[in-house]
C-alpha positions in Angstrom: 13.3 101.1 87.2 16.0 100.5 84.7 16.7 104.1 84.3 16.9 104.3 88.1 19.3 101.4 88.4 21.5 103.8 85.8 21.5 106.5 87.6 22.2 104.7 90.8 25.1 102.5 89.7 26.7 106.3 87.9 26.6 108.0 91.6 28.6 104.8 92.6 31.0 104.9 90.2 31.2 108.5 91.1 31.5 108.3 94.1 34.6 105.7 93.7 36.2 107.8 91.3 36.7 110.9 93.5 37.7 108.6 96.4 41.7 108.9 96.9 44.0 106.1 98.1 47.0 107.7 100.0 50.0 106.1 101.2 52.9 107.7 103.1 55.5 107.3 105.8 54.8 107.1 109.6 57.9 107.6 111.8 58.1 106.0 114.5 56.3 102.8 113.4 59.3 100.3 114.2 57.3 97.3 114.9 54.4 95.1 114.4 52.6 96.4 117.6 52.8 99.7 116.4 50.4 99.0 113.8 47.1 98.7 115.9 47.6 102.1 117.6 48.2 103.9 113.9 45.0 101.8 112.7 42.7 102.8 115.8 44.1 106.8 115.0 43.3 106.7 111.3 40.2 105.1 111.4 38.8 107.7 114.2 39.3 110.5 111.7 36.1 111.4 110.3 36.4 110.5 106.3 39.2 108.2 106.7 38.5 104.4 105.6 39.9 101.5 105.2 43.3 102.8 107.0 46.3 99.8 106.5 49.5 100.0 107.8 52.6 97.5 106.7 55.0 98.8 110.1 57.9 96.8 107.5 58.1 99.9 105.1 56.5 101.7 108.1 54.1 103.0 105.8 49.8 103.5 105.8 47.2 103.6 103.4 44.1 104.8 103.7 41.3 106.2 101.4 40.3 109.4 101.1 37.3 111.3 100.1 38.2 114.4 97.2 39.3 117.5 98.6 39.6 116.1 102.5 42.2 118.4 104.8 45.2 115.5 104.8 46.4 117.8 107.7 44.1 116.1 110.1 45.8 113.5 109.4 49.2 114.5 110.4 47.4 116.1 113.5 46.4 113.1 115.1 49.0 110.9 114.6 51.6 113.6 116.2 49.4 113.4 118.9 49.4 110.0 119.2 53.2 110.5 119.2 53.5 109.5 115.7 54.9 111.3 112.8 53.6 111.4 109.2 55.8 111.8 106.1 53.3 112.9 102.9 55.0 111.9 99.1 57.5 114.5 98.3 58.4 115.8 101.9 61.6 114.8 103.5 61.8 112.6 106.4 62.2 114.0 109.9 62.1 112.9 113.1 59.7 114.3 115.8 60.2 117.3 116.8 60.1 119.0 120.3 56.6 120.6 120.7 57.4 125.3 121.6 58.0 125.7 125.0 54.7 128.0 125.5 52.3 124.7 124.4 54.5 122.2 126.9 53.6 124.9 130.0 50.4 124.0 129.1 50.5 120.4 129.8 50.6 118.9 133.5 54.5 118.1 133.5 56.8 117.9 136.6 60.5 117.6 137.0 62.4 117.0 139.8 66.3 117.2 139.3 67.2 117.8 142.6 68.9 114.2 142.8 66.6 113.3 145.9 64.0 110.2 145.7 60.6 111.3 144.8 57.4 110.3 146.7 56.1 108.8 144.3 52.4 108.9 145.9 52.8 111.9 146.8 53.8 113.2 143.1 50.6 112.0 141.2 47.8 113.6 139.2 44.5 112.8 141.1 42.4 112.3 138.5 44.6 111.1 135.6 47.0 108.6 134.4 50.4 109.4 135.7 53.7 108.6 133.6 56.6 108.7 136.5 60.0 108.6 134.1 63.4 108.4 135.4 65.6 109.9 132.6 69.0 111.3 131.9 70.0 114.6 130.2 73.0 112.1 128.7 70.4 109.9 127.5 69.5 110.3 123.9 66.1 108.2 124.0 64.8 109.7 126.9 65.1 112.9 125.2 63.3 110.9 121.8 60.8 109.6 124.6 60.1 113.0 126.0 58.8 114.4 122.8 56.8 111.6 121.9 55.2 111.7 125.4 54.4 115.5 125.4 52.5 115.4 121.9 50.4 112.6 123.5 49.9 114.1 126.2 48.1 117.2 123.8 45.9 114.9 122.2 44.8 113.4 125.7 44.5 115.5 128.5 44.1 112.8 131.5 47.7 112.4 131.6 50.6 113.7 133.6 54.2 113.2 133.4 56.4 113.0 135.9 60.3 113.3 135.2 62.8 112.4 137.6 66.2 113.2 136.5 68.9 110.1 137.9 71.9 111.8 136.8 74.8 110.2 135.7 73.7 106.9 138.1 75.4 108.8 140.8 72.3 110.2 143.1 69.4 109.1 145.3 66.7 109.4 142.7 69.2 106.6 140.6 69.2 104.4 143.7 65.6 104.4 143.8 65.1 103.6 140.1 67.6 100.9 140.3 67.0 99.4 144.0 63.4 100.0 144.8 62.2 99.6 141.2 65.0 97.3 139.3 65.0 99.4 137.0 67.9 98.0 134.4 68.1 100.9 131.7 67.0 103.7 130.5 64.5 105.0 129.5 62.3 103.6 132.8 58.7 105.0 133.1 56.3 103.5 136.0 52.5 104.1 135.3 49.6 104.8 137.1 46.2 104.6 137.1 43.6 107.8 137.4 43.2 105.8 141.0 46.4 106.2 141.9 47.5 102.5 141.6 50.1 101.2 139.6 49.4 99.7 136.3 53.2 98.6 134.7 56.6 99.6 133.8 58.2 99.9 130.9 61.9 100.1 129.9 63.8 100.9 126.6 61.3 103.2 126.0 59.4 101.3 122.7 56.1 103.4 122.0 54.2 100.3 121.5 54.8 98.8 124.6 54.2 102.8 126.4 50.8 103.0 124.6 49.7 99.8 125.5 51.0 100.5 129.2 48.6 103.7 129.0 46.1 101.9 127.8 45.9 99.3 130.5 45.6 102.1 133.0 43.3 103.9 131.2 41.2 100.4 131.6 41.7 99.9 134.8 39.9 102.9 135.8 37.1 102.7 134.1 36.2 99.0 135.7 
C-alpha cells in the first residue's frame, strides 16, 4: 500500500511539473466585462484550465499541459474577436481577415444612401447584426473586423452594413430619426426569429457580445 501511495503521489508531482502557466496579452480587452467572454473562450479549449484574466493589464493566464498547440489558443480568441499577444511578439491590433474568407461569410452592404427594410434584409434563421457605419469612421472600420472574425467562429450570424455617409443621406435619417441613433458605430440586433433583441452604440465588444448573446437566448426559449 505504501509503495502504491509512492508511486501515486510521483505521477502527481509529474503531472504538475510538466503543467505550464502561460500568461500573455489580449487586445481588445479594455474593460472589466470583457473578462467573462475571454474566460468562457479559454476554458472551452480542450486542455486549457484554470484560465484568469486581469482586463487592467489586459492580460490571461491559464495552465497548460506540456507540448499543447498554444495556436489554438490564438484561434479562438480571434474568433471571438479577440486578439492574443504570446511573450516576445510585438503588439498589433486586429487585422482585417483576406477578402476570399470574408465572401465566405453572410455579409450585406447597402451604400446606395437609401433606407434599408430592415425586415426585409434579415437572415432567416440566424442572428442578424444591422450596422449603420461610415467609411470616415475609424471604429466602424475597428468594429468591422472584430465582427467578421466572429462571425467565422459562429456561423448563425449575419451582418448587415448600411453605409450613412457623411450624415447627409436617407439611410442617416433613418439611423438618426427612426432609431435615435446618437453616434457611431450603431448596430441594431436581431434574433434567429426575426425580432429585435437591442442596440448598441460606440461600438464596445463587451456590450456587442453580450447584445449577441441575449439574442442568441431569446431564440432558444
Amino acid at each position: 500500500m505504501k509503495r502504491l501511495l509512492a508511486i501515486l503521489l510521483f505521477a502527481g508531482a509529474a503531472t504538475a511539473a510538466s503543467a505550464e502557466t502561460f500568461t500573455f496579452t489580449v487586445v481588445g480587452m479594455d474593460c472589466a466585462a470583457c473578462g467573462p467572454p475571454i474566460v468562457r473562450t479559454l476554458a472551452a479549449i480542450d486542455g486549457v484550465k484554470n484560465a484568469k484574466v486581469d482586463w487592467k493589464s489586459q492580460t490571461a493566464t491559464v495552465e497548460l499541459p506540456s507540448s499543447f498547440d498554444k495556436q489554438k489558443i490564438r484561434t479562438a480568441l480571434t474568433n471571438a474577436g479577440f486578439e492574443s499577444v504570446f511573450p516576445g511578439e510585438q503588439r498589433k491590433e486586429i487585422e482585417a481577415l483576406p477578402e476570399e474568407i470574408v465572401r465566405t461569410l453572410d455579409i450585406i452592404e447597402y451604400n446606395d444612401g437609401r433606407r434599408v427594410d430592415v425586415a426585409s434584409v434579415l437572415s432567416s434563421g440566424k442572428i442578424t447584426i444591422v450596422d449603420f457605419y461610415g467609411e470616415w469612421c475609424g471604429p466602424c472600420r475597428v468594429l468591422e473586423t472584430r465582427l467578421q472574425h466572429l462571425m467565422r467562429g459562429k456561423k448563425n450570424l449575419a451582418l448587415r452594413r448600411v453605409d450613412i455617409g457623411k450624415w447627409d443621406n436617407e439611410a442617416a435619417k433613418q439611423a438618426t430619426r427612426k432609431f435615435h441613433a446618437e453616434a457611431l458605430p450603431y448596430i441594431r440586433v436581431y434574433d434567429a426569429n426575426g425580432k429585435f433583441t437591442g442596440s448598441v452604440t460606440g461600438g464596445m465588444w463587451d456590450e456587442v457580445l453580450a447584445m449577441i448573446a441575449k439574442a442568441s437566448s431569446k431564440a432558444e426559449r
